[in-house]
C-alpha positions, 0 to 999 in steps of 0.5 A: 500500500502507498503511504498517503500524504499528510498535511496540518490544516488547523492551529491552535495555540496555548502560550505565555505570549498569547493564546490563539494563532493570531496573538501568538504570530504577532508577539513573535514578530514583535520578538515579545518577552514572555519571561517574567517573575513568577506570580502564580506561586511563592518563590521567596525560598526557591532559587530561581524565581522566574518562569514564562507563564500563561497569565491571561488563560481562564478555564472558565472560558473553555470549561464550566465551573465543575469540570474546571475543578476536575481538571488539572492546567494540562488538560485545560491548555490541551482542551483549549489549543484543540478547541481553537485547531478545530475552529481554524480548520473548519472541520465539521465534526457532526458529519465525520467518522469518529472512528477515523478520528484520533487524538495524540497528545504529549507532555513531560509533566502530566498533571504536576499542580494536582499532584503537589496539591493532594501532596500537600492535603495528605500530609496535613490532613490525611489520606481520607481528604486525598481528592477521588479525581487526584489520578485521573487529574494527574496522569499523564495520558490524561490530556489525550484521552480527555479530549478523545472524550470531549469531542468523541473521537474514537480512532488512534489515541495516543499519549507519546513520553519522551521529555521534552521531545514528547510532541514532537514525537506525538506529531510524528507518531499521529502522520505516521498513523494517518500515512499507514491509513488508520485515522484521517484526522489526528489532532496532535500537539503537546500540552505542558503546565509545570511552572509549579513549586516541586518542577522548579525546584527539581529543575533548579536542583539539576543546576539546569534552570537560568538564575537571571532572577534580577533580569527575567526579560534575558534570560532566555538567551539561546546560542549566546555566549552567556546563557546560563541555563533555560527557563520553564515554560507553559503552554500547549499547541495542537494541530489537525493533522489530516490526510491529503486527499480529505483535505481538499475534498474539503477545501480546507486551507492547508498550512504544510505538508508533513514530508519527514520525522526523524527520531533516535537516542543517544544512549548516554546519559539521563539529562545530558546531550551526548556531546557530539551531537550525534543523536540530534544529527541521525535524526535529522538525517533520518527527517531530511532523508524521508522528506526526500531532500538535499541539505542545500533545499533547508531554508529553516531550522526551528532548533531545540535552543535551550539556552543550556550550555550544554545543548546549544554547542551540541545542537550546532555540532549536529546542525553544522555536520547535517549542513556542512561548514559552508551551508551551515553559514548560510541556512536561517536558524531560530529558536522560539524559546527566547521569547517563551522559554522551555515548554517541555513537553509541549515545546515541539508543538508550540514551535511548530505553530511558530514554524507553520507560520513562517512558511505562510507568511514568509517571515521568520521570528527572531531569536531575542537576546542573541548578544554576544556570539559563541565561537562555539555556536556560530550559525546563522541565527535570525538575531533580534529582528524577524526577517523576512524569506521565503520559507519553503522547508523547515525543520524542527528539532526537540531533545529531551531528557533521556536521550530522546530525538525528534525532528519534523520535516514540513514543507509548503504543500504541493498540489 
């Protein structure tokens, strides 16, 4: 059987610089900060005391009272990113197959705030008083299955895990599904919602985390020679993944087609990159091969770009062998978490929405905070300013904790 074409048809973005496609592209043109101090929890005894949060998100807006209650931000955010996705590509959902209808939804953390309140509730007022929703509130499957059930669909259901390359492997997952023929639709993405006491800490206590406490707004510097480590960030973003075919029987307008999904594992070390690269790089080989291209035809690379010393100089490693010395000075690279920090699990999704954008408006965020360049890191980096090109092929790396690999390979559709 032929593999069928896969292209993204709907947006939907939950982010600490706006929620919605639209407000989201126009902070990232801008090149808006969305790192601050955090607000949402008592910071005096921790560390590090800054984070990108969501701080204009109501569930109220999405979910009546009771059910808000009942479930954890995580859900909430992937709920809502799907919500608008579906909006955005105009898909009836009262006339489709729900059996052909899948959900793939990744994240890192799970339902972390749940899990820190019925902590807190059983060590002062005992197991009795421990919430009856704590598990399903918390798991981490909990986002896609809750959307499954909120919109009905009955087809693939998928909670992909890979740290923070949780959605980029989710998106992966879900073309590969719709390519082999076993859904026509996937709403896939990633949701992620651990801006809390116990990530911070537990971040912070690896030495991962920028300590930039006195200045939050540079924090976030990926490639620049005085990072000193990311910040967490929260947010979700979910497309509509559908089948070629489906799509324009619909006339639905068509963001990108899926061409290329890399992935693999370094097999080194439970939080640190292999040194080399040479993780990142298979796997974006493996993305570029099955896309079909040549290293010349990459016009962009939304990179992983933590701001970590470590994985800035490895990812460049990787990116300057898949590239070469000569193209690596001249293909366009970026990194959205200057501006919203480390999404973990959900950080392939959001950079996704940023990328997919790129490719129709012919525009390329910036990277803020590129000050001072690193020997170590020199790439071609769209510092400061967006920038204007014509974006054809992008690819979007995501590495996690572990070892885990991700790369998607998106192309603007061919008819």
């Amino acid at each position: 059987m032929n593999a069928r074409r896969v292209v993204i048809t709907g947006c939907g973005a939950v982010t600490p610089i706006g929620i919605g496609k639209e407000a989201f592209w126009s902070a990232l043109e801008r090149g808006k900060n969305g790192v601050g101090l955090i607000e949402s929890f008592d910071t005096s005894k921790h560390p590090v005391k800054i984070a990108a949060e969501v701080k204009d998100f109501n569930p109220e807006a999405w979910f009546d009272k009771k059910e808000a209650r009942r479930t954890d931000r995580v859900i909430q955010f992937a709920a809502a990113s799907t919500d608008l996705a579906i909006e955005d590509s105009g898909l009836d959902l009262e006339n489709f197959d729900k059996n052909m209808l899948g959900v793939y939804i990744g994240t890192g953390e799970g339902g972390i705030h749940t899990l820190e309140d019925n902590l807190h509730i059983l060590s002062e007022k005992g197991p009795s008083r421990v919430s009856p929703f704590l598990v399903p509130m918390m798991i981490v499957n909990m986002p896609a299955a809750y959307v499954a059930i909120r919109i009905g669909a009955k087809g693939p259901n998928m909670a992909v895990v890979t740290a923070c390359a949780s959605s980029i492997n989710s998106m992966g997952e879900a073309c590969c599904c719709i390519s082999r023929g076993d859904a026509d639709v996937i709403l896939a993405g990633g949701s992620e919602a651990a801006v809390s006491p116990l990530a911070s800490a537990g971040f912070a206590a690896l030495k991962a985390l920028s300590t930039r406490n006195d200045d939050p707004e540079h924090a976030s510097r990926p490639f620049d020679a005085e990072r000193d480590g990311f910040v967490i960030g929260e947010g979700a973003a979910i497309f509509v993944f559908e089948e070629y075919s489906h799509a324009k029987a619909r006339g639905a307008h068509i963001y990108a087609e899926v061409t290329g999904y890399g992935l693999s594992c370094d097999a080194h070390h439970v939080t640190a990159p292999d040194a080399d690269g040479d993780g990142a790089y298979r796997a974006m080989e493996m993305a570029v091969r099955k896309a079909g291209w040549h290293a010349d035809e990459i016009d962009l690379i939304n990179a992983h770009g933590t701001s970590t010393p470590l994985n800035d100089k490895m990812e460049t490693a990787a990116i300057k062998r898949l590239l070469g010395e000569e193209l690596s000075k001249k293909t366009l690279v970026h990194s959205t978490k200057s501006m919203i920090g480390h999404v973990l699990g959900a950080a392939g999704a959001v950079e996704t929405a940023a990328t997919l954008l790129a490719l129709e408006r012919g525009i390329v965020h910036p990277t803020i905070n590129y000050r001072t360049p690193d020997p170590e890191c020199m790439l071609n980096i769209v510092a400061n300013k967006p920038l204007r090109a014509n974006v054809r092929r992008a690819l979007i790396n995501n590495f996690g904790f572990g070892g885990h690999n991700g790369v998607l390979a998106i192309e603007a559709c061919r008819d």
